[in-house]
N, C-alpha and C positions, 0 to 999 in steps of 0.2 A: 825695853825698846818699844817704842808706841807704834802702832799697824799701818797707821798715815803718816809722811813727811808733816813741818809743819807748816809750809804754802798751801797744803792742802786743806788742814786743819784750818787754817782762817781763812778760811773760804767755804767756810758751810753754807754760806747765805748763797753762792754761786752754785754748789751743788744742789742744793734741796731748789733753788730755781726752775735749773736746767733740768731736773728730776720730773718734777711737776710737767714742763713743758711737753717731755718727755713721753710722760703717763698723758697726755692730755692728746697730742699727736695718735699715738695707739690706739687710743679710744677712738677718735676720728674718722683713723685711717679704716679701724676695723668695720663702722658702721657704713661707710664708704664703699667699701670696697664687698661689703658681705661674704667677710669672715674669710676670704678667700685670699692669703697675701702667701702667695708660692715661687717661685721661679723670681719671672722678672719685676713679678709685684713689691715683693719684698724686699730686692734689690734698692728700689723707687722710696717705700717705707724707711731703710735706712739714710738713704740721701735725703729725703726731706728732712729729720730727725738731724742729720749731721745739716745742712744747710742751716738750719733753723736757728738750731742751739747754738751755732757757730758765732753766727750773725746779728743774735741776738747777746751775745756775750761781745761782739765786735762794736757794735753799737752801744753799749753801754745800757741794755736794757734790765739788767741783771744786779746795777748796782742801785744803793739805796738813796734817798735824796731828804735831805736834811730841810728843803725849801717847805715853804705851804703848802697845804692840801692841794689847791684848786693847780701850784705850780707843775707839783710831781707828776699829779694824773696828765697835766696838758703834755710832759715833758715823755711820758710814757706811751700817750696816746700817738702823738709826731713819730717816737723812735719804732713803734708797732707797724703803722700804715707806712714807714720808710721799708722799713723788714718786707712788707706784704706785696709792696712794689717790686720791691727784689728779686724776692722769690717768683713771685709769679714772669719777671724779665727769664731768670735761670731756668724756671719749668720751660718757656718758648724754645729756649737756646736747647734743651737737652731733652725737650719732645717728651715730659712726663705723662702728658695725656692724662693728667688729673683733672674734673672737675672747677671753675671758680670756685663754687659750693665749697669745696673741700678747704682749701685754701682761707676763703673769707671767714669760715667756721672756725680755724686753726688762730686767727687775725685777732675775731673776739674774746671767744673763752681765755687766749692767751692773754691777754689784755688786762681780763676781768681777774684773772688767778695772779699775775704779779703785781696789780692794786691792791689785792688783798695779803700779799704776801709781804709787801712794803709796810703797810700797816702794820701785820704782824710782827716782821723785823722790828720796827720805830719803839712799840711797848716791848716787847721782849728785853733787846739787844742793845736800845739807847742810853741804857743806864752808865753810871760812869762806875771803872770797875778798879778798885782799890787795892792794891797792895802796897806790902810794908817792906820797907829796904832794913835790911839788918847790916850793919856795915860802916865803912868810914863816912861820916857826911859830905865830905870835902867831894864825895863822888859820888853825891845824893844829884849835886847841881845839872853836872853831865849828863845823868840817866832824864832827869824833868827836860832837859834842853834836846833831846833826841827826840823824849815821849813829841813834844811840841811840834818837832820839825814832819812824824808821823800822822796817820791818819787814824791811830788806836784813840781812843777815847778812856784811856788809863789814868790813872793817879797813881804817884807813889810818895807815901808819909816817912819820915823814920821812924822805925820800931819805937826807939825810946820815949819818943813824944805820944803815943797810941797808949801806950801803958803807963803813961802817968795822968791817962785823960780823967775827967770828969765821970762817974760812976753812970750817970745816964747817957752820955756823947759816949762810953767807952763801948758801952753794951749796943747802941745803936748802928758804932763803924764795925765793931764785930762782925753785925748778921751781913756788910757789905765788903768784909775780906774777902778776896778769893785765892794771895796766896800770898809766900812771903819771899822775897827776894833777895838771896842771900849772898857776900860776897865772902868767897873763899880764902880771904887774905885777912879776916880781921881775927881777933882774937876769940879765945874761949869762952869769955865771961857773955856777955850779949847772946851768943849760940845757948848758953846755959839756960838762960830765959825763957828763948826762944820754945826749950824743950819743955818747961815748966806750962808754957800758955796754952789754953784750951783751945784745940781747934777741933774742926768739924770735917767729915770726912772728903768734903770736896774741896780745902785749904789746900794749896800745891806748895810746895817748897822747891826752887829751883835757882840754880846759879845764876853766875850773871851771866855769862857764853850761854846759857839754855833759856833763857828768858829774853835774852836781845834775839834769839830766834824765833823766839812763840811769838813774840808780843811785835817786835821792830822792823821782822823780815831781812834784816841784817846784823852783824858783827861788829860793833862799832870798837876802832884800833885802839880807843881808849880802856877797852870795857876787860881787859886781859894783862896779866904780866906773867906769864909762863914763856921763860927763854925759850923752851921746844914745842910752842906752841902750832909751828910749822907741820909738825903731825898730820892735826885737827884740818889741815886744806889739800892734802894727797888723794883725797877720797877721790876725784877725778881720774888720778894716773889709776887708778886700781880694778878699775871698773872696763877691762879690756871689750868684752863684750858690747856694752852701751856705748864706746869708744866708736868702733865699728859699725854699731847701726846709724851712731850722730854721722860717720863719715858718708856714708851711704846715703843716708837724708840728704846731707848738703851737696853730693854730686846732685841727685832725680829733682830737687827743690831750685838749687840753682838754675840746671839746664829749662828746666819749667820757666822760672821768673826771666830768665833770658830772653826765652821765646815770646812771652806774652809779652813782657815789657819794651821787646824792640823798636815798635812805631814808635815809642814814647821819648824812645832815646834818642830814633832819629830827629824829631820836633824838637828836642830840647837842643840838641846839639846845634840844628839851625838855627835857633832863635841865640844860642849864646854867640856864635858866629857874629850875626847881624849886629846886637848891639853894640859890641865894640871891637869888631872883628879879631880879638884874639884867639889865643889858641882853647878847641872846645876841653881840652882835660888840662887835668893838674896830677902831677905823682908827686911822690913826696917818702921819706925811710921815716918807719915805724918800725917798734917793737914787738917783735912777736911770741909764738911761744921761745921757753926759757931766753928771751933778752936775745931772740936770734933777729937781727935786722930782714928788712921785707921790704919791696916800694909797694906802696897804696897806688892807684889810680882811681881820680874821681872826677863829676862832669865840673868845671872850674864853676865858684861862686864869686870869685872877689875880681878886685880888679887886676890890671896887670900889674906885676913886681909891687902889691903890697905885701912883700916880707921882706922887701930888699937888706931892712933894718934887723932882720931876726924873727926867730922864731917868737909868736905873740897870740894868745887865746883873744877870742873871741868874745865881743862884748856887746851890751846892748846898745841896739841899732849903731851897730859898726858902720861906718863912712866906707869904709873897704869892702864891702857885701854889693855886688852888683842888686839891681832891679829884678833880672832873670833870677840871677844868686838865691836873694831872699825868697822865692817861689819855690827854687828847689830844695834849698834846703827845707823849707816849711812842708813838703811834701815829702820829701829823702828822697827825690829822684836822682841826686844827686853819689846816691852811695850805690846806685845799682852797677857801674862799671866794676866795683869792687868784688862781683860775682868770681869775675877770672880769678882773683885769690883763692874766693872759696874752693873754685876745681881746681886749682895750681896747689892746694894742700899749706895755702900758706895762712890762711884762715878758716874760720866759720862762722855759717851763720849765726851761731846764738855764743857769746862769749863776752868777756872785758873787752873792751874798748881799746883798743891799738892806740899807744901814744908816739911822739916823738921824743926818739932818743935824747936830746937834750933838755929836754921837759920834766923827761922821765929820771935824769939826773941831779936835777934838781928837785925833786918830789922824793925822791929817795932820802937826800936830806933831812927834808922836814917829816916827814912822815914814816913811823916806824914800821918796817917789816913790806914797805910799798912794792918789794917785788916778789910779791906772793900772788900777784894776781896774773903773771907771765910761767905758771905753772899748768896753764890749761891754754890750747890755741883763744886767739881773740877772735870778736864776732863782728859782726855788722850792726847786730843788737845784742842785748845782755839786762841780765837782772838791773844792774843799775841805771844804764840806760830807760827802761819803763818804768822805774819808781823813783827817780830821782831828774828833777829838770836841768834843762843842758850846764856843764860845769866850765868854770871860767874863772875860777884862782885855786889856791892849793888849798882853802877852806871845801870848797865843792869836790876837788879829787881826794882830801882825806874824808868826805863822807860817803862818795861814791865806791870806794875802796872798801867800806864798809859790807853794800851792797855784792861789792866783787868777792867778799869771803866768805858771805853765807853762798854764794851759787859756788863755788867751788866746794864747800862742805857737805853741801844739797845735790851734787851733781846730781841726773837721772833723764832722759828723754822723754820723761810726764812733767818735767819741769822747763827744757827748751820748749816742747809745744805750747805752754802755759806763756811762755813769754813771748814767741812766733806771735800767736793769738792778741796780746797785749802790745805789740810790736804794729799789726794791724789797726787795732783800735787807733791806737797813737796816731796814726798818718791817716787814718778817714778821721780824727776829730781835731788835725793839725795842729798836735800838741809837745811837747819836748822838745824840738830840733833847732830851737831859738834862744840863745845868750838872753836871761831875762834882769 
């Protein structure tokens, strides 16, 4: 068993960032402050440190950027002096009593250390990284059509054709294996081979369920035929303890975003009012943990009685989407009534996505094993929710479902906050919440 999950693992470039950032603030703060960070200094030293790193992960200052030179640095420099604004509004609000000096100092050097650290990522980490699939090809097609729909920068060849290359292309893809991809249903002969070929001591050998982890961040429902494969997504109920502190989180989180968000609800609820004076909420039965029905309530987006015809997903630029609608969903203002669930115990914040029951009857259908994802409460966000954009036939909920079984496998509360945080980004860069 390896020491890191592996959300955490593909995300070194996010750590060694925030690390830096990190080291570079301390450095700062120490000459600042002359060496003296005690009592309520170092209080001030941690909060700017969590502001910082937060905000800058919120922002997307953290990721890397495939554009030109001249576009990265402009697009680095906007998201830096956005951050610098911030923070210095949050120093006003919480009275840090720090210096500009200090701040503007933390503004540049930050600047100038994830320029360079972009560049370093680019040579490093841009290369395109090869593995070999040992296995039936017919399921060669599926794993390249996932790689695609990801943002991994992967390749995968079949074994068979690698070893019957050419003496100088064979030696050449060699030095760029890095591992081999194996699926546990094929037969012996291939695997024989397999054991025959030289590899080098950083070649991995990894399943396909261990490799749609590392590589895809998800489970894809194709990628397995183990009847008890149900096992493999219990890891949630098991975990009594993280259970408990996830519950706890979501009362003091909720009652928080209650209070802050209140004026916003009240505006919202005016303005839906006014447009076409119906009614400001919408409820509606959803699925919840184990298939136990729940009503949802949420601020209403569409028009009046567009369901009259049945239940119907949501699609690009819908005629049914109010004006107000489209803003809030585009923001998720929309899902903040949905808090009451969370303290009512009939949700949580970070989980699968609550469907409706007749949806979910039909999805059952077509998609195997689709009620494995009503084995952990649903959320308001969720893994699949921030890596996959809004879904809208049963092609989108059998790939989001993908997503729902690696966070069920993953369960852990270093991995709700990772998606909270990613859940943030998404609504300040108004991204996901739209049938595309």
């Amino acid at each position: 068993m390896r020491l890191f999950p592996t959300w955490m693992r593909s995300r070194k470039r996010h750590l060694l960032s925030g690390l830096c950032d990190f080291l570079l603030i301390t450095i700062l703060f120490l000459k600042f402050n002359e060496l003296e960070i005690y009592k309520n200094s170092f209080l001030i030293f941690i909060q700017v440190n969590i502001y910082w790193i937060s905000l800058s992960y919120i922002f997307g200052r953290y990721y890397t950027y495939e554009k030109k030179y001249k576009s990265k640095i402009f697009i680095q420099a906007l998201k830096t002096s956005i951050l610098f604004l911030s923070i210095i509004f949050i120093e006003n609000i919480l009275n840090f009593k720090n210096p500009i000096e200090f701040y503007l100092s933390i503004t540049i050097f930050s600047f100038l250390v994830q320029c360079s650290l972009n560049n370093f990522y680019k040579k490093i980490f841009s290369g395109e990284k090869i593995w070999c699939f040992v296995g039936d090809n017919r399921l060669l097609k599926n794993i390249n059509h996932e790689l695609k729909m990801s943002r991994n920068n992967s390749q995968v060849i079949p074994f068979e054709s690698f070893i019957n290359m050419e003496k100088n292309d064979f030696e050449s893809f060699k030095k760029n294996i890095i591992g081999f991809l194996i699926d546990e249903n094929i037969s012996l002969k291939p695997v024989l081979k397999l054991m025959q070929f030289p590899k080098n001591k950083k070649h991995q050998n990894l399943n396909l369920l261990n490799w749609s982890e590392n590589i895809l961040q998800k489970i894809p429902i194709d990628f397995y035929f183990d009847a008890s494969i149900q096992k493999y997504f219990n890891k949630s109920n098991k975990n009594h303890f993280q259970l408990k502190i996830k519950r706890i989180s979501d009362i003091i989180f909720s009652l928080l975003l209650i209070v802050i968000t209140f004026p916003v609800l009240l505006i919202s609820a005016f303005l839906i009012k006014l447009e076409d004076g119906g009614p400001i909420f919408y409820t509606q039965t959803r699925n919840g943990l184990n298939k136990k029905e729940f009503q949802i309530i949420k601020l209403r987006t569409m028009k009046i009685n567009s369901e009259n015809n049945g239940a119907v997903w949501s699609k690009k630029n819908d005629s049914r989407i109010t004006k107000m609608g489209f803003f809030l969903r585009l923001t998720r203002i929309d899902e903040l009534p949905q808090l009451i669930n969370v303290l009512n115990n009939k949700m949580s914040l970070i989980g699968p996505r609550p469907e409706r029951p007749e949806i979910d009857i039909m999805l059952n259908k077509n998609i195997k094993d689709y009620f494995i994802r009503y084995n952990i409460k649903p959320g308001l966000s969720g893994w699949a929710q921030v890596n996959y954009p809004y879904g809208a036939s049963i092609i989108d909920s059998k790939n989001k479902l993908g997503y729902d079984l690696y966070y069920l496998k993953n369960f852990s509360i270093f991995l709700d906050f990772l998606i909270f945080l990613k859940t943030i980004s998404l609504v300040f860069n108004a991204r996901g919440a739209i049938a595309k």
